[in-house]
C-alpha positions in Angstrom: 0.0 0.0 0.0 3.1 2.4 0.4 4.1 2.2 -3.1 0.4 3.3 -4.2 -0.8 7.1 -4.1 -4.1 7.7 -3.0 -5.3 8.1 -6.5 -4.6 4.6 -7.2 -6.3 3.6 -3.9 -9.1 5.1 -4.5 -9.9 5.1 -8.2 -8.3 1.5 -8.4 -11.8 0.0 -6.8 -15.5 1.4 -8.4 -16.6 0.0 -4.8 -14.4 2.2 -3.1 -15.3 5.1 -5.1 -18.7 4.4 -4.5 -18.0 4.5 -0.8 -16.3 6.8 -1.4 -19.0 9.4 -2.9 -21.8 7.7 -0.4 -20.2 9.5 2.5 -19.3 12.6 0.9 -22.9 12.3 0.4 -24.0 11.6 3.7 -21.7 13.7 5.6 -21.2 11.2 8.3 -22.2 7.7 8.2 -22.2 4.4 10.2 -21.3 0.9 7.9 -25.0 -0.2 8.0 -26.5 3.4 6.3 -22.9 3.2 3.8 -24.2 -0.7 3.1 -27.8 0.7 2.3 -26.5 3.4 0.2 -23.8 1.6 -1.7 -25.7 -1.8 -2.0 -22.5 -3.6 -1.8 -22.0 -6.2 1.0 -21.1 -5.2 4.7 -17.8 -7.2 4.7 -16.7 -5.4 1.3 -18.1 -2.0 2.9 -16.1 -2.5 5.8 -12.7 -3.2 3.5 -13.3 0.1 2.0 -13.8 2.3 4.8 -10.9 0.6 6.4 -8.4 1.6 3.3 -10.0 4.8 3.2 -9.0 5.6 6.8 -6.0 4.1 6.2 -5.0 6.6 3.1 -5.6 9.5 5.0 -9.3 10.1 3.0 -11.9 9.3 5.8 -12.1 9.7 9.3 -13.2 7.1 12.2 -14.8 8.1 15.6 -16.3 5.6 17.7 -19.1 6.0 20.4 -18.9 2.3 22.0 -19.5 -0.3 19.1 -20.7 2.2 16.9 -17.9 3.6 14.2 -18.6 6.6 12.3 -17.0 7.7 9.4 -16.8 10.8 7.6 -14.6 12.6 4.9 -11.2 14.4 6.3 -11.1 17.8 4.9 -7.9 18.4 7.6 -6.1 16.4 4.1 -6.2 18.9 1.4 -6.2 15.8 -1.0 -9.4 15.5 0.2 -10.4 18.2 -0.7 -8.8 18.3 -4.2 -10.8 14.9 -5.0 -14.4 16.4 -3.6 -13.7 19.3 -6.6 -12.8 16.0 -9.1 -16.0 14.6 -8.3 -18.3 17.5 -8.3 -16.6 18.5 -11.8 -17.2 15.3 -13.2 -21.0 15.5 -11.5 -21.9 17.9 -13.3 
């Protein structure tokens, strides 16, 4: 994963990108509303969010068992990949 930028991580999966958009979407989301959202399978879901934390993209706080993730605009990349999106939204 080192060797990888965080365009490859991201853009190298369409699940993760549709994660990805899901909770920039949602603003904050737990796995099960991502899972509705995405229709992909909780395991895979849980993958994705994982890596995404990982690269820096997505933030995790937890209240107890419950995880909630949401986008990390503290990472200007971040940022620079919301404009991508919206751009190519349009």
């Amino acid at each position: 994963m080192k060797d990888r930028s965080i365009l490859e991580e991201l853009f190298s999966s369409k699940g993760r990108i549709r994660v990805m958009l899901a909770v920039f979407r949602l603003g904050e989301a737990n796995i099960s509303r991502v899972v509705r959202e995405t229709g992909l399978h909780h395991s895979i879901v849980a993958r994705h969010l994982r890596k995404l934390v990982e690269v820096g993209l997505l933030e995790e706080r937890r209240y107890g068992r419950i995880r909630l993730f949401r986008v990390n605009y503290t990472n200007p990349k971040t940022i620079v990949i919301r404009d991508l999106i919206e751009a190519l939204e349009e």
